[in-house]
Structures are given as structure tokens and as C-alpha cells.
Backbone as CSV, one residue per row, in Angstrom:
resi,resn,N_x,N_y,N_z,CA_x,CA_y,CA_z,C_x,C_y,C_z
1,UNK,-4.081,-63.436,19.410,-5.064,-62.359,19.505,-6.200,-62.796,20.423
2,UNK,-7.058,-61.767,21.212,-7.874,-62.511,22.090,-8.850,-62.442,21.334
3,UNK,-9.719,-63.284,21.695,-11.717,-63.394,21.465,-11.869,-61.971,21.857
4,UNK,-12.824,-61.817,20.963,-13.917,-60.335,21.120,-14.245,-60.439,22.200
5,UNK,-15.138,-61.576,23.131,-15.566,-61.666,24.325,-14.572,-61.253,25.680
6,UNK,-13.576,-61.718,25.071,-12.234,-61.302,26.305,-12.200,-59.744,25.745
7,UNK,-11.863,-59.247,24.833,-11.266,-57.982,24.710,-12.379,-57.324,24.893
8,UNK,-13.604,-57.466,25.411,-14.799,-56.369,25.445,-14.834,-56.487,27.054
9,UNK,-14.725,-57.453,27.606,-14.420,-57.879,29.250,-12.655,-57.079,29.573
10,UNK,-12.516,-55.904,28.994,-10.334,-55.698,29.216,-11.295,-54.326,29.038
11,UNK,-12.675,-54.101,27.972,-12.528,-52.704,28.200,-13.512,-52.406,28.994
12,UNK,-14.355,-52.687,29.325,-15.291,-52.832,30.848,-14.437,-52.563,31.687
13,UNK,-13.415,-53.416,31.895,-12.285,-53.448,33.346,-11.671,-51.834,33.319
14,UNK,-11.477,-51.338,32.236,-10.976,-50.433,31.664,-11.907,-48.989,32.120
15,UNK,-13.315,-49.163,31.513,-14.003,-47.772,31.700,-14.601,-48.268,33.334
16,UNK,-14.497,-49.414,34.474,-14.956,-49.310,35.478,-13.988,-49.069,36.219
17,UNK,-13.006,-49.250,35.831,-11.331,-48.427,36.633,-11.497,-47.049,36.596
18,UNK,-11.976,-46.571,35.376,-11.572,-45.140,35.432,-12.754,-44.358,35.856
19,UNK,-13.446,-45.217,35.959,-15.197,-44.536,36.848,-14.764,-44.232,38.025
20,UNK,-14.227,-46.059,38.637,-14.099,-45.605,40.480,-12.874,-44.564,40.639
21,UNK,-11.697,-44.527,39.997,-10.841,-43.592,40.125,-11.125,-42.474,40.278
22,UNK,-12.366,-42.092,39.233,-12.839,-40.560,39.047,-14.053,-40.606,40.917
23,UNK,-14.581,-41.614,40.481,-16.039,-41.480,42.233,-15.104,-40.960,43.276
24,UNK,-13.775,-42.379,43.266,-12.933,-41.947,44.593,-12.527,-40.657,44.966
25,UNK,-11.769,-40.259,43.726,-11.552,-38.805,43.846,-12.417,-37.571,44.482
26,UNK,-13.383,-37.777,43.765,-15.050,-36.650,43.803,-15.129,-36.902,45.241
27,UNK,-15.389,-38.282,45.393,-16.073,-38.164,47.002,-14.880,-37.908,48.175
28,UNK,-13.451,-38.234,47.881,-12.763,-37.964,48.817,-12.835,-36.096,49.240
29,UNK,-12.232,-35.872,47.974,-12.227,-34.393,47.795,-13.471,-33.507,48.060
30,UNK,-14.599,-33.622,47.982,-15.825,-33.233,48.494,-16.126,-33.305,49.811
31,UNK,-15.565,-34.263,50.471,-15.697,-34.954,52.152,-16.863,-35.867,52.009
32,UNK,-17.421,-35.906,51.052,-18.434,-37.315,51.167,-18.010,-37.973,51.618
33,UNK,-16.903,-38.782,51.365,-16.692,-40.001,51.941,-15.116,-39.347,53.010
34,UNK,-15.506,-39.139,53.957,-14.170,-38.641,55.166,-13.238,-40.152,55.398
35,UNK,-13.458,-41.158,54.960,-12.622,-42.253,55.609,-11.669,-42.371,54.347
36,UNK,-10.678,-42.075,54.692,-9.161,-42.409,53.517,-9.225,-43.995,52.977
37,UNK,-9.810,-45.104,54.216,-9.491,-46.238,53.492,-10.290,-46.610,52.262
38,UNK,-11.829,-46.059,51.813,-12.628,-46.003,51.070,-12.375,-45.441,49.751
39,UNK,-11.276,-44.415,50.020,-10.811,-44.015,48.820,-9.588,-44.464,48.048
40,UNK,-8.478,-44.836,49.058,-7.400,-45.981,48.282,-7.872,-47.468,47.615
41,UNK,-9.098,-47.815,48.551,-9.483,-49.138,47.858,-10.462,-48.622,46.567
42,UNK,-10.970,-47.428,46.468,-11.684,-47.167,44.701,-10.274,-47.001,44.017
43,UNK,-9.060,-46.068,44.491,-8.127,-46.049,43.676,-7.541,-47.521,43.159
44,UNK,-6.960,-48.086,44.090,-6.735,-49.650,44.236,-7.630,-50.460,42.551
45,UNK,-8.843,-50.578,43.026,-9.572,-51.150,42.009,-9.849,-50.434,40.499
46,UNK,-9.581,-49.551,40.649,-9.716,-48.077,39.394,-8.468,-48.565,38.901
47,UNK,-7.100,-48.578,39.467,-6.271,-48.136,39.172,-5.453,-49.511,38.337
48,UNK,-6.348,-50.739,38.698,-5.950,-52.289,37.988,-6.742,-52.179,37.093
49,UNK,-8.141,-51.874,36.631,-8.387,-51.510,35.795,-8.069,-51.070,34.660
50,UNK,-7.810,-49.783,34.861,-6.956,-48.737,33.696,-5.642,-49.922,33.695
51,UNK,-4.622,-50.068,34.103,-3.796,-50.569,34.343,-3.892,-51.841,32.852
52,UNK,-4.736,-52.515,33.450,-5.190,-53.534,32.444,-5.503,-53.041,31.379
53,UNK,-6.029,-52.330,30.608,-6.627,-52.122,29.554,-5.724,-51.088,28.629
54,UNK,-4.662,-50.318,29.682,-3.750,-50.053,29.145,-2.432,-51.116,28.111
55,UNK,-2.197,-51.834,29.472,-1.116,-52.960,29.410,-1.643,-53.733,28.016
56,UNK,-3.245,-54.328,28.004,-3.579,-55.269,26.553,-3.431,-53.956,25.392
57,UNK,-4.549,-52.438,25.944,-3.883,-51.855,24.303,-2.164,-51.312,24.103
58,UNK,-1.557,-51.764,25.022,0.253,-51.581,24.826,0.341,-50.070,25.046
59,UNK,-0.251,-49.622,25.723,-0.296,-48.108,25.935,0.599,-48.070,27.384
60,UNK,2.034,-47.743,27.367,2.597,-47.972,28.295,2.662,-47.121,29.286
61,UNK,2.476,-45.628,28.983,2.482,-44.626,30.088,1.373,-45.148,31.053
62,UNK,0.166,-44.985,30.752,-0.984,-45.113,31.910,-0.962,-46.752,32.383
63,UNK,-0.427,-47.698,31.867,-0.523,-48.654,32.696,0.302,-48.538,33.326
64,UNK,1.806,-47.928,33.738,2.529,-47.861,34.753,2.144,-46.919,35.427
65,UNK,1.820,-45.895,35.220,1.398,-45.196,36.123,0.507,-45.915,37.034
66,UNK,-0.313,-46.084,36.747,-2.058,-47.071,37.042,-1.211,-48.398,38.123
67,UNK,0.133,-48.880,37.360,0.478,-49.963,38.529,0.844,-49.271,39.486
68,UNK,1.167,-48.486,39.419,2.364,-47.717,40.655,1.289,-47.466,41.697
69,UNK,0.237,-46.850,40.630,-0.780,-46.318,41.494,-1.076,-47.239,42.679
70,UNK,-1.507,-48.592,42.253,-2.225,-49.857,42.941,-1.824,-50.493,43.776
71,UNK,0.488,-50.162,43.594,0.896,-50.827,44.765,1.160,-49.694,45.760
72,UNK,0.968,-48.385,45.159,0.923,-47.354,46.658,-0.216,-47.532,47.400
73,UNK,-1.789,-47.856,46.147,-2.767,-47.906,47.311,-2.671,-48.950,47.951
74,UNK,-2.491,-50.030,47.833,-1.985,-51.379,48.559,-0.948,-51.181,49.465
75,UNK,-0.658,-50.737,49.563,0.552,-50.271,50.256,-0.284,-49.398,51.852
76,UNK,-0.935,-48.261,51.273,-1.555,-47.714,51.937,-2.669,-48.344,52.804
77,UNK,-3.834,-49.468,52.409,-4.388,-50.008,52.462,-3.935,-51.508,53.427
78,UNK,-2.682,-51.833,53.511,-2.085,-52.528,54.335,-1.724,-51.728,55.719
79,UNK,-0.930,-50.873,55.220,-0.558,-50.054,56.909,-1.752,-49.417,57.464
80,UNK,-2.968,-49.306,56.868,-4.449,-49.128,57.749,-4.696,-49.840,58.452
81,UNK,-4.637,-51.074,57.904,-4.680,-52.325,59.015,-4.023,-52.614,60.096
82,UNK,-2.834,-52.608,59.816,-1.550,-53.102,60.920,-1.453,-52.412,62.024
């Protein structure tokens, strides 16, 4: 079982995943933020988040989803570069 200190640091990771997921969204979709790479890297970091906090509470739908999510934005986030 983990320390309280670890499992309160899994749900932080947890509600700051699903913050930037939600910002990324808002600001992509609004045009605040017009640059696509700004918004795969909030998904990216949102999306390990949730991911995590899913995976420790064994909640299996949203952490796969949430991974899938992270290696499309990674994914995406690589061929920006190249």
C-alpha cells in the first residue's frame, strides 16, 4: 500500500492532468492559443496525469484511454518537429 504522502502526490498528478486537459481544450477551441503544438503538449501532460491516477485507483477505462491519449500526443508532438 503506498504512504499517504505518495497517494496525495497520484491525486494532484490526477486533478493537474485533468485541469491542463480541460485549459488545452478551452484555449485550443476558442483560438486562444492558434498553435496545435501548445495544445498536444497540455494534452500530453493532462493526459499522464489522469492516466496515473487512474492506473493507482485501478480504474481501467480512463487510464487507457488517457495512455492512448499521450502516445497520440507524443506522437503528434514528434512529427512537429521532424
Amino acid at each position: 500500500m503506498a504512504s499517504p504522502t505518495h497517494s496525495k502526490l497520484i491525486d494532484i498528478a490526477g486533478w493537474i492532468g485533468a485541469a491542463l486537459i480541460i485549459i488545452g481544450y478551452g484555449l485550443y477551441a476558442t483560438g486562444i492559443i492558434p498553435d496545435i503544438i501548445i495544445y498536444h503538449l497540455l494534452n500530453l501532460f493532462g493526459s499522464i496525469g489522469v492516466a496515473a491516477i487512474s492506473y493507482y485507483r485501478k480504474v481501467w477505462q480512463p487510464a487507457i484511454i488517457n495512455t492512448c491519449f499521450a502516445v497520440f500526443a507524443t506522437i503528434a508532438v514528434i512529427r512537429h518537429f521532424l
